[in-house]
NUDRENGU-842264 format. One record per residue: residue number from 1; x, y, z of N, C-alpha, C, O in turn. Coordinates in steps of 0.1 Angstrom, whole numbers. Example, Ala and Ser with C-alpha at 12.3 -4.5 7.8 and 13.67 -1.06 7.14 Angstrom:
residues 2
+-----+-------+-------+-------+-------+-------+-------+-------+-------+-------+-------+-------+-------+
!   n !   n_x !   n_y !   n_z !  ca_x !  ca_y !  ca_z !   c_x !   c_y !   c_z !   o_x !   o_y !   o_z !
+-----+-------+-------+-------+-------+-------+-------+-------+-------+-------+-------+-------+-------+
!   1 !   132 !   -57 !    78 !   123 !   -45 !    78 !   132 !   -33 !    78 !   142 !   -33 !    85 !
!   2 !   128 !   -22 !    71 !   137 !   -11 !    71 !   129 !     0 !    79 !   134 !    11 !    80 !
+-----+-------+-------+-------+-------+-------+-------+-------+-------+-------+-------+-------+-------+
end
This chain:
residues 150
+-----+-------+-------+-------+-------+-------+-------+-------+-------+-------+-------+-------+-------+
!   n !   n_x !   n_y !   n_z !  ca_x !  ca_y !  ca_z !   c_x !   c_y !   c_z !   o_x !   o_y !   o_z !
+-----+-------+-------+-------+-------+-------+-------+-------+-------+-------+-------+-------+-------+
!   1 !  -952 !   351 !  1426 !  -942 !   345 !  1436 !  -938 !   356 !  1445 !  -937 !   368 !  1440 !
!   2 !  -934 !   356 !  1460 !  -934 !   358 !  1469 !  -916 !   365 !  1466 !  -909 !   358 !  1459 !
!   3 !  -913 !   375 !  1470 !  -900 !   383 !  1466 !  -888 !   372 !  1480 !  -875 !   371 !  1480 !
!   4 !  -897 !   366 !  1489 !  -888 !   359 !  1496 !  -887 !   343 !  1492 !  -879 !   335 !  1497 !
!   5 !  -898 !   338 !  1478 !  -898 !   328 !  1475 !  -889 !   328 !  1464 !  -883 !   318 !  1460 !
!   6 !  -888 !   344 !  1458 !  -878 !   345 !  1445 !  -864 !   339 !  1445 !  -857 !   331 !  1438 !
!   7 !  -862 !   347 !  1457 !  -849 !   348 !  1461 !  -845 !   335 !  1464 !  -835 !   330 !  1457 !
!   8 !  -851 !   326 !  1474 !  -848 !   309 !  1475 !  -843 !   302 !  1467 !  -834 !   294 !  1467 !
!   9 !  -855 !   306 !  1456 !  -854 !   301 !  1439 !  -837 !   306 !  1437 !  -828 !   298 !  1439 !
!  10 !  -836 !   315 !  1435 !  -827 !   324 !  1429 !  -811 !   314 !  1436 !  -801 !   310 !  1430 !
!  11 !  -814 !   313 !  1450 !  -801 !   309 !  1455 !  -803 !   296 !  1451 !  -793 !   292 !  1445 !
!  12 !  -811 !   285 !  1452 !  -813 !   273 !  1450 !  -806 !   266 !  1435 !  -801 !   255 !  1434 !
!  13 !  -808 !   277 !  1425 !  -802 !   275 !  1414 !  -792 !   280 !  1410 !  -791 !   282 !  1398 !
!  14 !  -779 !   284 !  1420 !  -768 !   284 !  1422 !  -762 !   278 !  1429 !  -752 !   282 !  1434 !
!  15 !  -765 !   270 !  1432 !  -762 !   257 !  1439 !  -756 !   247 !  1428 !  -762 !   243 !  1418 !
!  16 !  -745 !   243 !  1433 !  -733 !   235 !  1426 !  -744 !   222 !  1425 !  -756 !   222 !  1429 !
!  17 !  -737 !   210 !  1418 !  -744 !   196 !  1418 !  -738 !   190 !  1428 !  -743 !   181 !  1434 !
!  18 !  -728 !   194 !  1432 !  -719 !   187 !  1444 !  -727 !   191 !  1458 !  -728 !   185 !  1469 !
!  19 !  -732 !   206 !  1455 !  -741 !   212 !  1472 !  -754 !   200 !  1469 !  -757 !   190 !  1476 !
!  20 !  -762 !   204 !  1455 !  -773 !   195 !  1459 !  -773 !   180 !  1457 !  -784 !   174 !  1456 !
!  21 !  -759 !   173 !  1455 !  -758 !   154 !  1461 !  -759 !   157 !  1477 !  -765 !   150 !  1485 !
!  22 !  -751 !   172 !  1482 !  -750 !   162 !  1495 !  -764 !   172 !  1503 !  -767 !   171 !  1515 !
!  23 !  -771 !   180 !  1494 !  -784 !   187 !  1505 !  -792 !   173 !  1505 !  -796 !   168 !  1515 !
!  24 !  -793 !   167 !  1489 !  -802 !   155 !  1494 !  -801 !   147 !  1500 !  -810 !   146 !  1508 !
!  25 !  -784 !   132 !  1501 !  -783 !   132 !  1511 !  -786 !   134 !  1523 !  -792 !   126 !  1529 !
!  26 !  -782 !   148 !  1530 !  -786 !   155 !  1539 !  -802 !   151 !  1545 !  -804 !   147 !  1557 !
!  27 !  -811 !   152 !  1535 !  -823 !   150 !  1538 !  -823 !   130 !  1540 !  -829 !   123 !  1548 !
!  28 !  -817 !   128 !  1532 !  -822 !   112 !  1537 !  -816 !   107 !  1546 !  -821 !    96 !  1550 !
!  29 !  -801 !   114 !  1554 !  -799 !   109 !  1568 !  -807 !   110 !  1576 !  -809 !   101 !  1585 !
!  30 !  -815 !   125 !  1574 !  -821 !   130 !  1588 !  -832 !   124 !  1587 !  -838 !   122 !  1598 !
!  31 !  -840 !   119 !  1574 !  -853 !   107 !  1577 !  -847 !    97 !  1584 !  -856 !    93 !  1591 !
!  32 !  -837 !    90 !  1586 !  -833 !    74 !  1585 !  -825 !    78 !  1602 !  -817 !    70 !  1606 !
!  33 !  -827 !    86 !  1609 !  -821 !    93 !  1619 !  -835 !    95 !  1624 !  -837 !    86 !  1632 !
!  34 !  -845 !   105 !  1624 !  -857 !   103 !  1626 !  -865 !    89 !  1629 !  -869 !    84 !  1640 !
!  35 !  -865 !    84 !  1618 !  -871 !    67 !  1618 !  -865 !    58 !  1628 !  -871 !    49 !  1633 !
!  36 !  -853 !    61 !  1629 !  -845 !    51 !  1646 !  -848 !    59 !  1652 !  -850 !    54 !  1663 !
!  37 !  -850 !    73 !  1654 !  -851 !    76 !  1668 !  -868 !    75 !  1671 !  -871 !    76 !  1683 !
!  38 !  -876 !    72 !  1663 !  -887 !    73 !  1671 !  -895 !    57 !  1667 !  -907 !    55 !  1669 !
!  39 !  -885 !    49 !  1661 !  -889 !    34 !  1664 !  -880 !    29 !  1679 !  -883 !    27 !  1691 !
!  40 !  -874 !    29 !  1675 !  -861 !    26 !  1686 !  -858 !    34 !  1700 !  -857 !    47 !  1702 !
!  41 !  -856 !    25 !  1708 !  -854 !    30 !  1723 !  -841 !    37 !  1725 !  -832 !    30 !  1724 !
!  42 !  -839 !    51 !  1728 !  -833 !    58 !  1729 !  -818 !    55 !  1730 !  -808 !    59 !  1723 !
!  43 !  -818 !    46 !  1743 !  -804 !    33 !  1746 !  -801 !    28 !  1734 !  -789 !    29 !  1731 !
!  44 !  -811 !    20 !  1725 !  -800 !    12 !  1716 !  -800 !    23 !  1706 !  -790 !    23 !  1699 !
!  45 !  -809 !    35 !  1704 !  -796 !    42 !  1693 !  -787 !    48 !  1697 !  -777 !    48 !  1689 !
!  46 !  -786 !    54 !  1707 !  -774 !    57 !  1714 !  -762 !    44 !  1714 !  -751 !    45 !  1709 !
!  47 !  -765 !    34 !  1720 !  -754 !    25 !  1718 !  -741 !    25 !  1705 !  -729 !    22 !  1703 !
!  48 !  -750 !    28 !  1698 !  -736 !    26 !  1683 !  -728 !    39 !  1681 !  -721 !    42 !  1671 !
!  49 !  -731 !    47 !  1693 !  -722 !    60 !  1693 !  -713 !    56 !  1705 !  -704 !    65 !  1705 !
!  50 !  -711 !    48 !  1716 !  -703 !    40 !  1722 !  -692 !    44 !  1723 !  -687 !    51 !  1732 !
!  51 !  -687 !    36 !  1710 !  -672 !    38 !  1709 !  -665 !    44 !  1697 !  -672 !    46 !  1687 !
!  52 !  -657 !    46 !  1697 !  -646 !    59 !  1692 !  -641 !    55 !  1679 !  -640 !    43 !  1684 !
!  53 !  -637 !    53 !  1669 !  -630 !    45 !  1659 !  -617 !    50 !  1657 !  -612 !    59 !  1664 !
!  54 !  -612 !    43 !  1647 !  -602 !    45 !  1645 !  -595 !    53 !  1631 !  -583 !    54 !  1628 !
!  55 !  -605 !    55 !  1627 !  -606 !    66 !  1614 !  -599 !    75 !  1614 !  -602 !    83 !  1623 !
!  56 !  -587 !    79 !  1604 !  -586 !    98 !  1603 !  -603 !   109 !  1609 !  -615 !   107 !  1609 !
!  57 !  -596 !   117 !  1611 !  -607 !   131 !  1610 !  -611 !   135 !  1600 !  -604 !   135 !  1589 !
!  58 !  -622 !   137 !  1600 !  -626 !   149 !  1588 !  -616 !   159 !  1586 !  -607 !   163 !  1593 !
!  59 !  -621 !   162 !  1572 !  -607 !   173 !  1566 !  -621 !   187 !  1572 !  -632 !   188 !  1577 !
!  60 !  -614 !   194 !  1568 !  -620 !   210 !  1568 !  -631 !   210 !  1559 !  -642 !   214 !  1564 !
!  61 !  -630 !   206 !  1547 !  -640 !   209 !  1534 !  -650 !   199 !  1536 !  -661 !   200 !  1530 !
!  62 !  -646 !   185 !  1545 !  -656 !   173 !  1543 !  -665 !   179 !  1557 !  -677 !   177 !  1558 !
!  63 !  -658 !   185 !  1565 !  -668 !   192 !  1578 !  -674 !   206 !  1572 !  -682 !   212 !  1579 !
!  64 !  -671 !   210 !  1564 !  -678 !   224 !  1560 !  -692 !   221 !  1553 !  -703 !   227 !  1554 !
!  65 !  -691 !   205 !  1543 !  -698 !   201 !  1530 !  -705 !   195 !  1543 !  -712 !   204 !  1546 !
!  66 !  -709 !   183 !  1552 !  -718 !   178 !  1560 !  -724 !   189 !  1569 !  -737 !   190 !  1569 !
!  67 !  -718 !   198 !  1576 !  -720 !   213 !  1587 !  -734 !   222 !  1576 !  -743 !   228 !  1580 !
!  68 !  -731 !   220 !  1562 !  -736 !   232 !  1559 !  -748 !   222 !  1555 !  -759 !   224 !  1561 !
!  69 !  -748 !   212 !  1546 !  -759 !   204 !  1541 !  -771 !   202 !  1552 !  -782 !   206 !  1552 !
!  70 !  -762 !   193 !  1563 !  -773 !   190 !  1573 !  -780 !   201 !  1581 !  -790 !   196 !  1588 !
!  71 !  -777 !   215 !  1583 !  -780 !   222 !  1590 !  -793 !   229 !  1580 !  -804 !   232 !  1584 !
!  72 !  -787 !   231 !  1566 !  -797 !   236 !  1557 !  -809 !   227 !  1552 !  -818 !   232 !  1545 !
!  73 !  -809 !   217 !  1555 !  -816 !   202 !  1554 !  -825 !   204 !  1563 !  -836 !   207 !  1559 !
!  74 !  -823 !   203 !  1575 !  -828 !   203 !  1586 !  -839 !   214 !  1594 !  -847 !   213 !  1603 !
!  75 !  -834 !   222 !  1586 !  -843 !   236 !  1585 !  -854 !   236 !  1577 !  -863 !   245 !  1579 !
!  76 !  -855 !   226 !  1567 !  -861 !   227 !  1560 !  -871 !   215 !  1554 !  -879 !   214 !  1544 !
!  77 !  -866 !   204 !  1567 !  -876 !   192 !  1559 !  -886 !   192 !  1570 !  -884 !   198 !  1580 !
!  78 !  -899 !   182 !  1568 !  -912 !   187 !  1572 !  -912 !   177 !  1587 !  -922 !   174 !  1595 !
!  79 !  -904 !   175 !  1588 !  -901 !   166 !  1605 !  -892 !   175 !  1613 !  -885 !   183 !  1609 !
!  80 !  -893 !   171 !  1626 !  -880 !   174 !  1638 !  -867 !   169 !  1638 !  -862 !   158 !  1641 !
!  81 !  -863 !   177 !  1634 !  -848 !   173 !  1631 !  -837 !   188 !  1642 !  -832 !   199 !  1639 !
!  82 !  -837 !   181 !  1653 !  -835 !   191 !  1667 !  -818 !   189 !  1663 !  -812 !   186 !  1652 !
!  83 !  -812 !   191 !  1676 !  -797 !   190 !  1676 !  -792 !   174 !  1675 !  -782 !   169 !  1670 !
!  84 !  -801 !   170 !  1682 !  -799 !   151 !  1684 !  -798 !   143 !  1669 !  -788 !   135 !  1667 !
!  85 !  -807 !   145 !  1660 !  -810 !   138 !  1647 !  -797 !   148 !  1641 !  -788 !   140 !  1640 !
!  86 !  -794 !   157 !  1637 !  -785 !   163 !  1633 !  -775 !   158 !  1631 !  -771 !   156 !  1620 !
!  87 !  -768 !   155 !  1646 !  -757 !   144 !  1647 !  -758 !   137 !  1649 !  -749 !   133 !  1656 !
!  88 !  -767 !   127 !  1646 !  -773 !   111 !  1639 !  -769 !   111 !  1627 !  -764 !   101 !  1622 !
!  89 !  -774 !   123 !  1622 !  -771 !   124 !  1608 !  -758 !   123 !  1602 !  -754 !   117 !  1593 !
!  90 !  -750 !   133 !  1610 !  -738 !   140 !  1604 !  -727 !   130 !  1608 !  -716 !   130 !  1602 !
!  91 !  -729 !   120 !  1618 !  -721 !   107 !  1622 !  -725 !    92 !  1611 !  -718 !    82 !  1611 !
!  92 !  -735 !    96 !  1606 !  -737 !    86 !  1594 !  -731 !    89 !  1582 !  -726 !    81 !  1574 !
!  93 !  -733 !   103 !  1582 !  -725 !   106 !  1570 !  -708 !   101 !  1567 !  -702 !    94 !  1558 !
!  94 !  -703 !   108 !  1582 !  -691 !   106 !  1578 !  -686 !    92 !  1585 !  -675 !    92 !  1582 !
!  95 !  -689 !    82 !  1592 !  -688 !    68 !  1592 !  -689 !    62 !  1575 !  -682 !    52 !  1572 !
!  96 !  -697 !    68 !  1568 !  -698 !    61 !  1560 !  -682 !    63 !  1549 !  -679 !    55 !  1540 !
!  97 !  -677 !    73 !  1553 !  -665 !    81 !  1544 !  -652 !    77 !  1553 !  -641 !    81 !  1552 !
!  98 !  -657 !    68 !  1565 !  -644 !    65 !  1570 !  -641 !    76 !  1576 !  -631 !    82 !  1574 !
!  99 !  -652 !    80 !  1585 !  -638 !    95 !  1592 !  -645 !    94 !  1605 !  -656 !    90 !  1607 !
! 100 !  -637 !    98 !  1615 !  -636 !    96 !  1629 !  -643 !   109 !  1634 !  -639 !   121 !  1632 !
! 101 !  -655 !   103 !  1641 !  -663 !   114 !  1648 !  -668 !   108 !  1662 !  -666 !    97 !  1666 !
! 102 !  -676 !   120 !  1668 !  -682 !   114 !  1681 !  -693 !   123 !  1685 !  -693 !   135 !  1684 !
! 103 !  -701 !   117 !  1688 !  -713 !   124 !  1692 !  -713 !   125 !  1710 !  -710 !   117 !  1718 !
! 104 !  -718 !   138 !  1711 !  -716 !   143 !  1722 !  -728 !   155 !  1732 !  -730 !   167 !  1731 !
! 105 !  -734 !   143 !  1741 !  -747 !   150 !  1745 !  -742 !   154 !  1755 !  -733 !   149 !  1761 !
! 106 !  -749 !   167 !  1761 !  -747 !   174 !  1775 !  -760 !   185 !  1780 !  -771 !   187 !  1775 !
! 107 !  -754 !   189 !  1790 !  -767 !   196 !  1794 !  -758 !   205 !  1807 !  -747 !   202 !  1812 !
! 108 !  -767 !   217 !  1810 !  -766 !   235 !  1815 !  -779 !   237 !  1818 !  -790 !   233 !  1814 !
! 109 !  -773 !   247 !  1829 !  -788 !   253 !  1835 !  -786 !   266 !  1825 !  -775 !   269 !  1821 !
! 110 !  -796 !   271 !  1821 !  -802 !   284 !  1817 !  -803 !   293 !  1826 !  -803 !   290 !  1838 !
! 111 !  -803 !   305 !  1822 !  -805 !   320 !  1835 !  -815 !   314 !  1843 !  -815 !   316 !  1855 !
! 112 !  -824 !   309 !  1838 !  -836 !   308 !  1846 !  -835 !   293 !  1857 !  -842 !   289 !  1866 !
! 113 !  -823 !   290 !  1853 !  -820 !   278 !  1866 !  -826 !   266 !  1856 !  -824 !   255 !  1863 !
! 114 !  -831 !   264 !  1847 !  -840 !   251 !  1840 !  -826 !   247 !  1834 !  -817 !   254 !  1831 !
! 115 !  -829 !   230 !  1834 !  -817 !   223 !  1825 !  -822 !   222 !  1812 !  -833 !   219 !  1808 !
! 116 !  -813 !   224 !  1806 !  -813 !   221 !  1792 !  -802 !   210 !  1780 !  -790 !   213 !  1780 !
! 117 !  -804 !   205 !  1776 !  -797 !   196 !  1768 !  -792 !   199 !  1755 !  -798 !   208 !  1748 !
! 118 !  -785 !   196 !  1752 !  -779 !   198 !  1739 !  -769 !   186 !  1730 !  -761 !   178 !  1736 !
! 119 !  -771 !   186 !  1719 !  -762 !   173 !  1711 !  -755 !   181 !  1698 !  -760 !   190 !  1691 !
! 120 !  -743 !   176 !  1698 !  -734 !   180 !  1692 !  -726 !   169 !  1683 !  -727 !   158 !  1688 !
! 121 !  -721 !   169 !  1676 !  -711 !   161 !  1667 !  -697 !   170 !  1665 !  -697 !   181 !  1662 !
! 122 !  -686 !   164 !  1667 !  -670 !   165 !  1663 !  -661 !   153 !  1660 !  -660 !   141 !  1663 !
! 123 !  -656 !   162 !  1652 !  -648 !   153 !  1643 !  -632 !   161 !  1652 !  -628 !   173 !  1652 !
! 124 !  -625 !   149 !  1658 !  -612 !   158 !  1662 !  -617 !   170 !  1667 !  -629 !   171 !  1671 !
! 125 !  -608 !   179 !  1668 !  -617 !   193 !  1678 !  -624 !   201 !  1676 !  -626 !   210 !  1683 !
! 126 !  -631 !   199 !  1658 !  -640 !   204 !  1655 !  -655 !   197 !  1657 !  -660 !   186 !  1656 !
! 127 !  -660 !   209 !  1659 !  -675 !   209 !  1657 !  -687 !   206 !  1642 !  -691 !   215 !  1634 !
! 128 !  -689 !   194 !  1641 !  -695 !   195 !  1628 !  -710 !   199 !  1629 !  -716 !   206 !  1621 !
! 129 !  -715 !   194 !  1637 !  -733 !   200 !  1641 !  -734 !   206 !  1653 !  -725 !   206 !  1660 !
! 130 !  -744 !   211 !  1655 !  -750 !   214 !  1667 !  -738 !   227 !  1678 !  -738 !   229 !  1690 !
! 131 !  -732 !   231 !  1667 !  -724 !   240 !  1672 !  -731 !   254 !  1679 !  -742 !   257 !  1674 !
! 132 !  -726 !   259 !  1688 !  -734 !   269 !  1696 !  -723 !   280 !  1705 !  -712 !   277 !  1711 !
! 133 !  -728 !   291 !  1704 !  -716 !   301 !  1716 !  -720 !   288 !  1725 !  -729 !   279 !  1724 !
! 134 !  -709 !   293 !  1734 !  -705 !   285 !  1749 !  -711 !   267 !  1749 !  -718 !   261 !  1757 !
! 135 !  -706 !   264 !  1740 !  -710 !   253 !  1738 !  -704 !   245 !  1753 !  -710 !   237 !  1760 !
! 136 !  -686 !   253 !  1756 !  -682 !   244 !  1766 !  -691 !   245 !  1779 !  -689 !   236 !  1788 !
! 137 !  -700 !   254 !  1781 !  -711 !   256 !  1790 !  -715 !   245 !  1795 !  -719 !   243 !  1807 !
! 138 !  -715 !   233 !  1783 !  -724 !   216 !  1787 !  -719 !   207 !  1792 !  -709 !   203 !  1786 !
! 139 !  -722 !   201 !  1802 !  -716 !   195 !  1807 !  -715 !   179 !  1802 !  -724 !   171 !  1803 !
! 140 !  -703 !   175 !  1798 !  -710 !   161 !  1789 !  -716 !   149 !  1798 !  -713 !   149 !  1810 !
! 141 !  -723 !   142 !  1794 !  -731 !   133 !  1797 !  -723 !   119 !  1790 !  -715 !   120 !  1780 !
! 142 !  -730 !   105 !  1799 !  -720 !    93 !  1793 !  -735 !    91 !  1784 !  -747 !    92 !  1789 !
! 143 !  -732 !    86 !  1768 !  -744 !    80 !  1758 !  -750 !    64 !  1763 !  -761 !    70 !  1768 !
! 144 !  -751 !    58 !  1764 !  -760 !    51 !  1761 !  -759 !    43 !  1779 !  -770 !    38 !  1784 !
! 145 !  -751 !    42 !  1785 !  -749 !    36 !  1794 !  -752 !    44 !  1810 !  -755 !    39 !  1821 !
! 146 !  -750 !    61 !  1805 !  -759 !    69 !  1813 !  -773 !    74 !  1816 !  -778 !    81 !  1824 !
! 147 !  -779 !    62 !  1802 !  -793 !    64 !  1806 !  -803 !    52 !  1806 !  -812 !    49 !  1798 !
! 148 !  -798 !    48 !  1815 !  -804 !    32 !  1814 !  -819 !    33 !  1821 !  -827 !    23 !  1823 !
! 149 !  -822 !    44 !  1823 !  -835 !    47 !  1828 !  -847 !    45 !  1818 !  -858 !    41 !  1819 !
! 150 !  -840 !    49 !  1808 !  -852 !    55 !  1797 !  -856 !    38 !  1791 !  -864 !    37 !  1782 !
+-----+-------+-------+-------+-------+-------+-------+-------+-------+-------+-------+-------+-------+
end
C-alpha cells in the first residue's frame, strides 16, 4: 500500500460514526443532485430554490457537519460534483432538517476579463458550500426566472 493510501486508511478509521452517517449521506445527495441536474432542464431545478422559507438557520455544528461532509464527498465520488451540485446537495440536506437556506448563483470577470460563475449555499450569513476568498466579488444572478433562455 501506497504511504499516501496508508494514511487515508489511517484517517478514514478515525472517523466518528456520526462523520461517516453524514460522509454517506453526503454521497447520496450529490448522486440525486447529479441525476436532476443532468435529467432535468436547468430552469425546473433551479425553480425549487425560488423561494426562501421560513425555517430557523442552521446552527454552527449542523453547517460545519453538511460544509465538511459534502465538500469531502465531492472530492471524492467518481462524477462532477462542481460548486452547483454541492449546493443542491447541501440545500437538501438541510431542507430536510427544517433549516433555512438559499442557494445562490453569480458570476465575475477573472484577470483575464473571462466571466466566470460560481454557486454557493448559506444558511443566514453563513456560507455552507462553495465558499471562496472574495466570494463578494459575484455578482448575484436571479435562479430560475433569470434564465429562461436555457
Amino acid at each position: 500500500m501506497s504511504k499516501s493510501a496508508d494514511r487515508a486508511w489511517q484517517r478514514a478509521s478515525r472517523l466518528s460514526a456520526r462523520r461517516w452517517k453524514a460522509l454517506l449521506k453526503a454521497v447520496w445527495l450529490l448522486a440525486r443532485a447529479r441525476i436532476d441536474h443532468r435529467l432535468k432542464p436547468i430552469k425546473v431545478v433551479l425553480q425549487r430554490f425560488e423561494t426562501g422559507g421560513s425555517h430557523p438557520e442552521a446552527t454552527g455544528a449542523e453547517i460545519e457537519l453538511v460544509a465538511w461532509a459534502i465538500k469531502s464527498a465531492a472530492s471524492r465520488v467518481p462524477w462532477r460534483s462542481d460548486c452547483l451540485l454541492q449546493a443542491m446537495a447541501g440545500s437538501a440536506w438541510l431542507d430536510a432538517m427544517d433549516r433555512n437556506c438559499k442557494l445562490n448563483i453569480g458570476v465575475r470577470k477573472n484577470a483575464a476579463g473571462e466571466l466566470e460563475a460560481h454557486a454557493w449555499l448559506t444558511s443566514g450569513d453563513h456560507v455552507v458550500t462553495g465558499k471562496l476568498p472574495h466570494l463578494e466579488a459575484f455578482s448575484p444572478i436571479p435562479l430560475a426566472s433569470g434564465i429562461s433562455r436555457f
